[in-house]
N, C-alpha and C positions, 0 to 999 in steps of 0.2 A: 769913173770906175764902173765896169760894168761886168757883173755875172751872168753869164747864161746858164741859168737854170731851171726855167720854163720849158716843160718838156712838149707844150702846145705850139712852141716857134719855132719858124721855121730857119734850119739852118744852114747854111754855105757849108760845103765842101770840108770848109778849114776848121770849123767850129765843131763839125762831125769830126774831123782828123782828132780834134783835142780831145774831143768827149769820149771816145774811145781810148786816149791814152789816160784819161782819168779812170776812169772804167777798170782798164789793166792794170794803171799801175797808181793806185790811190798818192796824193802827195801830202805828205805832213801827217801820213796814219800813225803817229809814235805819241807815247807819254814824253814830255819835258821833261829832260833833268831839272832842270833851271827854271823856272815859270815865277811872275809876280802875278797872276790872274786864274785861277781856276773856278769855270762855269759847267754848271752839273744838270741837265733835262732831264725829265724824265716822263715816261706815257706809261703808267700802269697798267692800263685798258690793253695796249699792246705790248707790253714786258718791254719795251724799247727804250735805250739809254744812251744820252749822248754826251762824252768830257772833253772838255773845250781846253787846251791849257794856251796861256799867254806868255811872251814874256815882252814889254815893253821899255823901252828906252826911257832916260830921260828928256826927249820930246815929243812924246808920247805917240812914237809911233811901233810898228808893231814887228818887231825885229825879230821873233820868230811865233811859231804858233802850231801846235799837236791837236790830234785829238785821240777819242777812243770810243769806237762805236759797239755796243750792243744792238744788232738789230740785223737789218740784210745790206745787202748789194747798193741798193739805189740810194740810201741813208749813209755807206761810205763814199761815194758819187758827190752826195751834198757839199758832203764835210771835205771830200778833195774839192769841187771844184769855189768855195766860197772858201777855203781857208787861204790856198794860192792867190785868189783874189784879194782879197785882204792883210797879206805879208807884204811887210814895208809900208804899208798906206796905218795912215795915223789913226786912231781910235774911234774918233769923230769921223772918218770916212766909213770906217766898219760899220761902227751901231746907223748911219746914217743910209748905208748900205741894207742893213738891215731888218731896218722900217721899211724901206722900199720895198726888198722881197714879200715882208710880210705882207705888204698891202695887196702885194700882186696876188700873193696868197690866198687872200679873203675871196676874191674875185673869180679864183681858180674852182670851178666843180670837179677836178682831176680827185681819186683817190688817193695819189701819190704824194697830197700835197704834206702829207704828214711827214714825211722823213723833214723834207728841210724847213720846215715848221723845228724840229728837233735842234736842229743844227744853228738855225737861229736866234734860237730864244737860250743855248748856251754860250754863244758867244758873247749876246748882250749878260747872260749874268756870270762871265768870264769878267768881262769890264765891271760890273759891280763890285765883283771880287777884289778886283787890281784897285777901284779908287777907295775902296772900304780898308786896303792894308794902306794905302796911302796916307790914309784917317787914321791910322793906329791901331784901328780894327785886328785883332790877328785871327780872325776865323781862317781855315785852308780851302776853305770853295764855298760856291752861293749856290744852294738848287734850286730849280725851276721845273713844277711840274704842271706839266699840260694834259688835257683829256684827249679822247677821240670827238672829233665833231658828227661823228657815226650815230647815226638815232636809231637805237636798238626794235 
């Protein structure tokens, strides 16, 4: 499974065709009716807010998936192109997915890396969400909040 959203690589023709139609036309920007998984970020430092909602199958794969961003442009970007990535593929590809970006993350001196920093770390507590009502847990979402890595 591969998300391109490293805005330091470089990319083919086709990859710029998609990134632009995510751009225009965000995919999965909607709240769930229907969701067994709500994941909630949050960056204070930057007022920016990201809702992940889930709704996964019994084999745990990921049969639809919303979000809702508070923030700008590049942070709805995120969250269209990593949620399209992650619809249909199973939980364990997402969060697996996930880690991957983050690492890339780490790596990244880009400023921007903070939108999908956002988008990442709801998704993973979307999946907390979802195995926590599985547990019997009935919380309605799990938040996560993150800083600026910005040194004032």
């Amino acid at each position: 499974m591969k998300c391109n959203m490293n805005p330091n690589e470089i990319m083919n023709e086709q990859q710029q065709k998609e990134l632009k139609e995510h751009f225009n036309n965000p995919k999965n920007n909607k709240k769930l009716e229907v969701y067994n998984g709500k994941g909630v970020c949050t960056n204070p430092d930057k007022k920016a807010k990201t809702t992940i909602f889930i709704n996964v199958d019994n084999d745990k794969i990921v049969e639809d998936i919303g979000f809702l961003i508070s923030g700008c442009k590049s942070t709805v970007l995120a969250g269209s192109l990593f949620s399209d990535t992650v619809k249909g593929e199973s939980i364990d590809e997402g969060v697996g997915l996930c880690h991957e970006l983050l690492a890339d993350l780490e790596a990244d001196l880009s400023p921007d890396k903070e939108k999908p920093r956002l988008v990442m770390h709801a998704f993973l507590a979307a999946v907390e969400n979802y195995k926590d009502r599985k547990n019997g847990f009935k919380k309605d979402e799990k938040i996560k909040i993150i800083r600026s890595e910005e040194e004032d």
